[in-house]
C-alpha positions, 0 to 999 in steps of 0.5 A: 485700456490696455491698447492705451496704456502699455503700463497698464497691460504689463501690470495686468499681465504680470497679475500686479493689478486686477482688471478694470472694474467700472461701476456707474453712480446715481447723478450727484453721489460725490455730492452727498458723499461731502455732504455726509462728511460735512455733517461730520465736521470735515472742513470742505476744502479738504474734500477730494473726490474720492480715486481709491475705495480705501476704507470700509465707509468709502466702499459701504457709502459708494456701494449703494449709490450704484446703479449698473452693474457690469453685465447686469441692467 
């Protein structure tokens, strides 16, 4: 990441940003995860997928759909 892009190399290395973290999700979370907001009344053309883990529901919902860890299988 740093090799392509030179923003990212100098936020990591002023510590402004922590380092990549990738996590891999079972096959159609983002679907479930509009499905759950769906069921709660949220009108679909406003769903996005979701780029930031902003709120206690996005982490706890996105948690559990993972599937590998960095460094574990």
């Amino acid at each position: 990441m740093c090799e392509a892009n030179p923003e990212y190399r100098s936020c990591l290395n002023m510590r402004e940003i922590r380092p990549l973290h990738i996590e891999f999700l079972r096959e159609g979370s983002f679907r479930r995860y509009e499905q759950k907001l769906a069921e709660r009344g949220k009108p679909m053309a406003q769903s996005k997928m979701p780029h930031f883990l902003n709120t206690e529901e996005k982490k706890n919902f996105f948690a559990a759909q993972i599937i590998h860890r960095e460094g574990k299988q």
